[in-house]
Structure formats: C-alpha cells, structure tokens
C-alpha positions as CSV (number, residue, x, y, z in Angstrom):
1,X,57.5,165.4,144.9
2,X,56.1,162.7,142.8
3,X,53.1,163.3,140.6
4,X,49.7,161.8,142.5
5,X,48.5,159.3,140.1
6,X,45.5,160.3,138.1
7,X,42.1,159.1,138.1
8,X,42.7,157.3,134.5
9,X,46.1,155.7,135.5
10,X,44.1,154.4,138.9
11,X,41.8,152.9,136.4
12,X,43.7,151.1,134.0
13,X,45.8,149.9,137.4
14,X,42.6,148.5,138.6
15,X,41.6,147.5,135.1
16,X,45.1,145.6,134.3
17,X,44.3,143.5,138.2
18,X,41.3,142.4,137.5
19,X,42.0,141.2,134.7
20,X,45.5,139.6,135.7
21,X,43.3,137.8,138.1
22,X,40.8,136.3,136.0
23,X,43.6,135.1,133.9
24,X,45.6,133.5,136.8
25,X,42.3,132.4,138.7
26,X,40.0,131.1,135.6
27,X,42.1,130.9,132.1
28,X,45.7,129.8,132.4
29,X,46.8,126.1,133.2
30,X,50.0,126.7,133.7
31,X,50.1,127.9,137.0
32,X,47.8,126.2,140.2
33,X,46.9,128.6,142.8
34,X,45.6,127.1,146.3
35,X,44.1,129.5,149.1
36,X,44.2,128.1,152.5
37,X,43.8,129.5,155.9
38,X,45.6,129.1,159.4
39,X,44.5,126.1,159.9
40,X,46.1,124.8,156.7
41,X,42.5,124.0,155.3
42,X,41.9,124.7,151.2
43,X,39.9,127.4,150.9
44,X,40.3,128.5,147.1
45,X,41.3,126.2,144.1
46,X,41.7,127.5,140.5
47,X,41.4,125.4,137.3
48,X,45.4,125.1,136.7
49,X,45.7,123.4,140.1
50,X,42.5,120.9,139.2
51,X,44.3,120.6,136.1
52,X,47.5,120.1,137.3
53,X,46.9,117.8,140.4
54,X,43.4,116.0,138.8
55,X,41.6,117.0,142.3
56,X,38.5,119.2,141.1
57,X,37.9,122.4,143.7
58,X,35.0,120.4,144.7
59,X,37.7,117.4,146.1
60,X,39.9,119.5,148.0
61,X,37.7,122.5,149.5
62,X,37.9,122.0,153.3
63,X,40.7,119.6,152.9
64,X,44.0,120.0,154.6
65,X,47.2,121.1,152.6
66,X,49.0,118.1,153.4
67,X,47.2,115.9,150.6
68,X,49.8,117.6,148.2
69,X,52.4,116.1,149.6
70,X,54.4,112.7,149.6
71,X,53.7,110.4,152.4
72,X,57.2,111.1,153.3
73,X,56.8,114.7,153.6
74,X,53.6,114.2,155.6
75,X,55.4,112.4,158.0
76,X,58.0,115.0,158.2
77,X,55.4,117.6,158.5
78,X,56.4,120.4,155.8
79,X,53.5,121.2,155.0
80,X,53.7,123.1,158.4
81,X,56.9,124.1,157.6
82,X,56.3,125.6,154.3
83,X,53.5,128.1,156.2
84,X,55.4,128.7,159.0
85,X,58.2,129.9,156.6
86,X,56.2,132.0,154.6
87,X,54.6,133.7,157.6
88,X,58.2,134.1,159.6
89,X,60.3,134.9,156.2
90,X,57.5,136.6,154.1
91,X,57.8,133.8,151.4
92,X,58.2,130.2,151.1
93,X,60.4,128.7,148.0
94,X,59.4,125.5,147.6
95,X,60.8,122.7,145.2
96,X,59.4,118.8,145.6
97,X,57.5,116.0,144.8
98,X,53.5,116.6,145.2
99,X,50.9,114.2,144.4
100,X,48.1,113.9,141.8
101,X,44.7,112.4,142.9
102,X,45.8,109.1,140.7
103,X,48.8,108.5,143.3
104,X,51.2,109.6,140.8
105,X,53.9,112.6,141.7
106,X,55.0,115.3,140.0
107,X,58.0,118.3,140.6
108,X,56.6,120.8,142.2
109,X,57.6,124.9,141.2
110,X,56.4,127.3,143.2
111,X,56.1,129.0,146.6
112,X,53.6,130.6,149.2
113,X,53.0,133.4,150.5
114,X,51.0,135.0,154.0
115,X,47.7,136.7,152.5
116,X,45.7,137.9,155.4
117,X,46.1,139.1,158.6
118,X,44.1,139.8,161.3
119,X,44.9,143.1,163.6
120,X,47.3,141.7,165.5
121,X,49.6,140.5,162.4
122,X,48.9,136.6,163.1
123,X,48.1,135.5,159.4
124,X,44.6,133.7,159.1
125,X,45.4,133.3,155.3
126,X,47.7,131.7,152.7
127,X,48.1,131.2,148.9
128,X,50.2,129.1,147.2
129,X,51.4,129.4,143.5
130,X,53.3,126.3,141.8
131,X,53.9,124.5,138.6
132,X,54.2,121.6,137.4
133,X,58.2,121.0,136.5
134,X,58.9,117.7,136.0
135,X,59.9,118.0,132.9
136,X,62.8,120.4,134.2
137,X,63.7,117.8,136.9
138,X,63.9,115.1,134.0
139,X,66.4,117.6,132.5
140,X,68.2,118.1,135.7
141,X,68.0,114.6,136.1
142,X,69.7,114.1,132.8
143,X,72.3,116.3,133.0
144,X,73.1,115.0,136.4
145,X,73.8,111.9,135.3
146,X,75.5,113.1,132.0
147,X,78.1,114.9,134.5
148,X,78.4,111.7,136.2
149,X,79.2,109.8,133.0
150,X,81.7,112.3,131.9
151,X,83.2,112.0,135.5
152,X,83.4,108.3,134.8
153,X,85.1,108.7,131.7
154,X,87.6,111.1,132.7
155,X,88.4,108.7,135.5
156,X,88.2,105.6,133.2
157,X,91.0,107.9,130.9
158,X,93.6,108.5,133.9
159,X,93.6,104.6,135.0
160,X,93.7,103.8,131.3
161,X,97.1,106.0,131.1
162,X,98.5,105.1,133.8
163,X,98.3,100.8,133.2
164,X,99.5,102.1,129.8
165,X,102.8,103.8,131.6
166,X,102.8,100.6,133.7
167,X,102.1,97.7,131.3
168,X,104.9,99.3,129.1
169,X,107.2,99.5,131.2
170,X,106.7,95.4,132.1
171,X,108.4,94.6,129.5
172,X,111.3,97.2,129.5
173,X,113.2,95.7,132.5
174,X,113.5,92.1,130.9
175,X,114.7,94.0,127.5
176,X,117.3,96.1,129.1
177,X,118.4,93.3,131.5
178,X,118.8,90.7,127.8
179,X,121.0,93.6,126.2
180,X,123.3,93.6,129.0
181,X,123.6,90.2,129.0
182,X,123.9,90.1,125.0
183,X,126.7,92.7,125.7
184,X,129.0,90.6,128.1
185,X,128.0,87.6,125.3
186,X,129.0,89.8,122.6
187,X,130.4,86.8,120.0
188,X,129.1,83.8,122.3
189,X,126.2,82.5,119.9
190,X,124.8,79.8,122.4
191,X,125.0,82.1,125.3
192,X,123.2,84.9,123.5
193,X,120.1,82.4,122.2
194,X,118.2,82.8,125.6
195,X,118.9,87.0,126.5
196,X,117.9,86.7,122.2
197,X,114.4,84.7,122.8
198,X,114.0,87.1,125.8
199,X,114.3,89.9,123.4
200,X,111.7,88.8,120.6
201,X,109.4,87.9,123.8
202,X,109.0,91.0,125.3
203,X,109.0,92.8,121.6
204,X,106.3,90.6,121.0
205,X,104.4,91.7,123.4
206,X,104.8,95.4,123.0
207,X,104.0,95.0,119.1
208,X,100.8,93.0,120.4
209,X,99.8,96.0,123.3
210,X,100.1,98.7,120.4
211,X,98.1,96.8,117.5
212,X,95.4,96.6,120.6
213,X,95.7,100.5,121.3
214,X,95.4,100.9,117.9
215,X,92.3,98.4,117.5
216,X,91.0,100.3,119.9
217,X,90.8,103.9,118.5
218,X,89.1,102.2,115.4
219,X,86.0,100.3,117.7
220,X,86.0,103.7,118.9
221,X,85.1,105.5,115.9
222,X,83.7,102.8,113.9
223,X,86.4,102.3,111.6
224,X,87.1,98.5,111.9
225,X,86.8,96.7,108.8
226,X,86.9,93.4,107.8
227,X,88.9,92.0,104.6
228,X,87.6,88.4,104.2
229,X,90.0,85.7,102.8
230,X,89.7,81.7,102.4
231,X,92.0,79.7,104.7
232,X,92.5,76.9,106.5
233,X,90.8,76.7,110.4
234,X,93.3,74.6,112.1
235,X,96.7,76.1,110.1
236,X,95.0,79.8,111.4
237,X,94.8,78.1,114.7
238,X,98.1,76.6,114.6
239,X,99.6,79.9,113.4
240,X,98.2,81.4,116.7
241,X,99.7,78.8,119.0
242,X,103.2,79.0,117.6
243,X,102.9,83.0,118.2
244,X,102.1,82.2,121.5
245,X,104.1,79.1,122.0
246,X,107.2,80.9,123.4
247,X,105.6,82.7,126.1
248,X,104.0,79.6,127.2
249,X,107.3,78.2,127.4
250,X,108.6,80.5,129.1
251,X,106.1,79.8,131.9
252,X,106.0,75.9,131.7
253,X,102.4,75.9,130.6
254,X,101.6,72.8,128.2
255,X,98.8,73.5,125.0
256,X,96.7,70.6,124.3
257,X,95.0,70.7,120.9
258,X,92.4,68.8,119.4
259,X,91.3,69.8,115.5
260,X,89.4,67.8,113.3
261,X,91.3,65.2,110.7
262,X,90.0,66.7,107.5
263,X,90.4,70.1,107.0
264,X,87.8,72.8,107.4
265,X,87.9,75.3,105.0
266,X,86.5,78.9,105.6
267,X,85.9,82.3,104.4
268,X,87.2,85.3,107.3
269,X,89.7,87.8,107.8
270,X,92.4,85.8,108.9
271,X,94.5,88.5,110.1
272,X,92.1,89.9,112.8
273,X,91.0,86.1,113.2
274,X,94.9,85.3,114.1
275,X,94.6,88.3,116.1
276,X,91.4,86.6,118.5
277,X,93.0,83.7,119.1
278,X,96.4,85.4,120.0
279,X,94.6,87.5,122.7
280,X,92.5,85.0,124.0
281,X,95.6,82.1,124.2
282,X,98.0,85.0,125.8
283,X,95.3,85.7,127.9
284,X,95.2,81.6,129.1
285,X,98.9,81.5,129.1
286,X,99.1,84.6,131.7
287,X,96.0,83.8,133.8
288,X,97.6,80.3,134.2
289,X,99.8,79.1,136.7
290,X,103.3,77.8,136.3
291,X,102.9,74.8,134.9
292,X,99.4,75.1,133.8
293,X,97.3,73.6,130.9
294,X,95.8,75.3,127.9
295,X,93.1,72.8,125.9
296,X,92.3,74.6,122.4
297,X,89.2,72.7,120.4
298,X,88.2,73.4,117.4
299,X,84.7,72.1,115.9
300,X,82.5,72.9,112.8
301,X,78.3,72.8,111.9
302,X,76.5,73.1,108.8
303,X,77.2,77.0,109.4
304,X,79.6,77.2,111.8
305,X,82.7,76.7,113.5
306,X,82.7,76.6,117.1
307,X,86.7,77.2,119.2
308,X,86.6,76.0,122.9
309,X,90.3,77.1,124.7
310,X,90.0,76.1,128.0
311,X,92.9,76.8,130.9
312,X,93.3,75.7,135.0
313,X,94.5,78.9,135.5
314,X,93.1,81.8,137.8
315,X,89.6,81.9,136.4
316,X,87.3,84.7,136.7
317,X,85.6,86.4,139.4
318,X,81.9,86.1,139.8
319,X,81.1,90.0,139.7
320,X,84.0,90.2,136.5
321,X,82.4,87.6,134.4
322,X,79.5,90.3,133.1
323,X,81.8,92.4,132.4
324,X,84.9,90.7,131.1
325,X,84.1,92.2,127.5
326,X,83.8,95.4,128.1
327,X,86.6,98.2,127.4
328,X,88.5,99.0,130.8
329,X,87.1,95.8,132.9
330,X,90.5,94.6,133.7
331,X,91.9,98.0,134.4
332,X,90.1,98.2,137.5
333,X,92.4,95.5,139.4
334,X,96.2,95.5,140.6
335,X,97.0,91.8,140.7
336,X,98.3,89.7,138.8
337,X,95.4,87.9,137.9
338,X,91.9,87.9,136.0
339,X,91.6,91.7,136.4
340,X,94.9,93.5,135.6
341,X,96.0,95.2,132.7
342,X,94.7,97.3,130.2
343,X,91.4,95.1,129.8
344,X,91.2,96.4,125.8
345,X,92.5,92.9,123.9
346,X,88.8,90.7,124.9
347,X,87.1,94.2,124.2
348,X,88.9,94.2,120.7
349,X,88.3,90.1,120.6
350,X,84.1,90.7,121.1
351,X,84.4,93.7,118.3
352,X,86.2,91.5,115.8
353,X,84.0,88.3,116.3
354,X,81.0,90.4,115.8
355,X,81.9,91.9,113.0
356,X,82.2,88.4,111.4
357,X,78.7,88.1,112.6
358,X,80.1,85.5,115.3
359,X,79.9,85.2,119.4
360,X,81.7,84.5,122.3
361,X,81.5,83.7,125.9
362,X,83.6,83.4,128.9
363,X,82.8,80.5,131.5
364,X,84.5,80.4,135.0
365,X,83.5,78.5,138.3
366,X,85.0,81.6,140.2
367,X,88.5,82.2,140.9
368,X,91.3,79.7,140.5
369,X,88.8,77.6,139.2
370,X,89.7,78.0,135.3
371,X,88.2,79.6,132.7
372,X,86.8,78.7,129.3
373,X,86.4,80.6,126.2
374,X,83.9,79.8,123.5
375,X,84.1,81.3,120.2
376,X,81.5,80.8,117.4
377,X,81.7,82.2,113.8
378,X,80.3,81.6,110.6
379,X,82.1,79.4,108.0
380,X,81.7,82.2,105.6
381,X,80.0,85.9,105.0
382,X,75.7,85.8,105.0
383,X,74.6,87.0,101.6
C-alpha cells in the first residue's frame, strides 16, 4: 500500500498552491486567467488578462464572454461552443483571434476548463487560461509563406527546364534538316549557300540562349561585371542589327533606322551593350509578324543617350507588361507570341542596363498592337 502522506508533505502541498496561485492570479503577465459562470458572465479577472486584453477587472466583471471575441466569431457563437466543449469533453483547446479593448486583435493560446459543479454535475462555473501568441502566429505566418515561396520556386525550376529542353530543341530540327540537304549538295556551292545560312542561323541562336543561361547564373549570384570601353553608338548599334539582320530576313521583316549624322561617342561595355540590343531586336524580329517593321532610334542629352526600337508586331499583354522584366515571365505562356520562351534575355537586358546605371521600359497598347522599347544610359561612368 502506498505511504499516507504526512502532515509536513500536506503542508508544503498546500504551501506550494497557494502560492502557485498568487503567482498566476496577482504576479505573472504572461498568462490571463478569466472566471465565468453558466451563464457565460465574467466573474474573475487577473492582472495578465487586464494586461493582456487592456480591459481592467473593473470593465469586464458582469460582462459576457463573448466581448473576447471577433465580431465574426460572435456571430458564429463560439463563445458557446468553447464552454459547451469544455463541459462535454472536460477541456476546450482553443486557438484564435480575440480582441483588446482598443479594437485591435491578438492570437489567442489557451483553453478552458469546467470549475464547479453543482450536485447534479451541471457546471455553474468556468475558467479560462490563454496567452497572448501573436508573435507565434507571425512566425507561422512566415514560414507559411516561406513554404509557399519555396513551392514557387521549385515550380518556377521545372517550367524553367522543361522550355530549356523545348527551346533547344527548336532549333535542332532546322539544323538536322540543313545537313541533309548539305549532304545531297555535297560539292554544289550555290545550292548549299541557303541549308549553310540555315546553319549559322540556328547556331546563332543556340550560342545566344547559352550566353543568356549563363548571364543568368551570374545576376543570380551577383557576379556580373561591367568592363567599360569607348566606342561608337551607332557602329554598336549597327553591329547589333547585322547580328540580327539574317533572322529578320528570314522572316521578311524590314529594320528602319534613324541615328544621328555626327557621331556620338561614349564610354560602356560594349560587349554586354551589343548584347541588349541583340536581345531586345531578336525579341522585335520574333514577336513580329511576317512581314513586319522594326524602327530602331537612337538619340543623345547632355548626359545621356536614349534608344527607342519600336515593332507592329504582337505587342504585350496588359497583365504581362509589369512583369515583362522579371526572370521566368515569359515562361509562363505556350504560344508563339509575347509570353513564350525562357523569359531570361529582358531579365539579363534590365540587369545589364542597370548596372550601367541606365533604364528601360516596355510600352504596348495590348496585344497585336506593337510594342516599344526604350532604353536610357549614361554617356559615360558617374564619378
């Protein structure tokens, strides 16, 4: 049998109670602890919950439970629910919003519990213990959305592989097709010029998709640099239309350029500068339609000079244009328009231009309206 507890271990029992409840009822402010009877009335308030809540024991004594919770919750009546709970189930967990006396809310820890009852076993009393925890929800909160970033990501990672697979394998067709024709033209110089230009296309392209891939992993990590050299604006611009001249072609789609007369001299790095207008003139040239137009203008300020390539090609969605910079925009469509592809060479254009301390915009009326480009950048480095 077990030892009957002795008079001093009864003591320091009683002892150790007391003064647990002094400590829960008059000292601590971590925890709010609410009596209330059957009728859901406040009957007992310590100093956490008046610290807690703002409402002074003097406020609430008398009042009914329900001012805790959110109008919402009022309406859904769980404040009934909470002590019908925790008079059916013994206990009543309870995570929510409550409100302060200022109107404000705040997550709510806790739970109650049935206190009294009379001889019959009806409870006729109740006490609730809670916390305030809204710094755990912000955490919750935070990591919820964390998960849902990663989520976004990993999703953002398999579309981004699989337009690689598919943009790659674009040009592949076109390239096998030219070596069979180069191979039944093996020694016929003129009939091997086209399967030839078809070749240095479509290789052009793939060297111009890997230097992007490649750009990109460096935005990425921060790794971009900028080597600044003097040059020429319209030969750099000239330069970048004759890269992109045969692809054009190839399309029927006419470039109309407009440079000043005298020549403008400035100070950038004229390979990733070469690079901008190559991506944003492609871009023109494959948004187009057959047949299109391509208007490149080139103008200059006292610190400045400003690039305006407009096309009449497929233009740019409303919802798109906010977004047209961004890494992954244009993996998000199917089509063969403003929306397809990898979506990483205007990411790479925006990186390089601001890196140069420069800006640029996209302009569109909405789709098959056109689209405009606007490029500004500074005629040398700021000291």
């Amino acid at each position: 049998m077990a030892a009957e507890p002795t008079h001093a271990h009864t003591h320091w029992q009683a002892r150790d109670a007391e003064a647990f409840t002094e400590l829960m009822l008059a000292k601590t402010r971590q925890y709010g602890v609410i009596f209330y009877d059957a009728a859901l009335r406040v009957t007992g308030w310590n100093e956490a919950a008046a610290f807690i809540t703002g409402w002074t024991a003097q406020d609430v004594m008398g009042q009914p439970t329900a001012l805790l919770f959110t109008p919402g919750d009022r309406e859904r009546r769980l404040d009934e629910h909470e002590a019908r709970t925790a008079e059916i189930v013994g206990v009543a967990e309870d995570e929510r919003w409550h409100m302060r006396k200022d109107g404000s809310q705040f997550w709510s820890s806790g739970m109650s519990l049935p206190l009294h009852r009379d001889a019959a076993g009806t409870v006729t009393g109740f006490v609730k213990v809670f916390r305030d925890a809204t710094h755990l929800r912000a955490r919750t909160r935070y990591l919820e959305n964390e998960l849902k970033e990663n989520q976004a990501r990993e999703a953002e990672r398999s579309t981004f592989i699989g337009t690689i697979a598919h943009e790659m394998r674009n040009p592949l067709s076109p390239l096998k097709s030219a070596h069979q024709v180069l191979q039944l033209f093996a020694g016929d110089v003129e009939r091997s010029q086209n399967p030839l230009k078809v070749i240095d296309r479509q290789l052009g392209f793939l060297e111009r998709l890997v230097e992007d891939l490649v750009d990109l992993t460096r935005v990425k990590s921060g790794k971009m640099s900028i080597a600044y050299t003097k040059t020429e604006l319209q030969a750099l611009l000239h330069e970048a239309v004759d890269s992109c001249r045969s692809a054009a072609q190839a399309k029927g789609v006419a470039f109309h350029l407009s440079f000043p007369a005298v020549s403008i001299r400035i100070e950038v790095d004229d390979r990733r500068i070469h690079q901008v207008f190559v991506n944003l003139i492609n871009n023109a040239v494959k948004y187009n339609h057959p047949g299109g137009d391509v208007w490149l203008t080139a103008t200059v300020d006292r610190t400045h000079f400003i690039c305006y390539l407009k096309d009449n090609g497929r233009g740019i969605a409303p919802d798109l244009q906010p977004r047209i910079f961004e890494v992954f925009t244009q993996a998000e469509g199917t089509h063969a328009e403003r929306g397809a592809g990898l979506g990483i060479g205007l990411a790479v254009v925006k990186e390089i231009i601001a890196l140069h301390g420069g800006t640029v915009e996209a302009r569109s009326e909405g789709v098959d309206k056109g689209s405009e480009f606007i490029v500004r950048i500074p005629l040398r480095p700021f000291a």
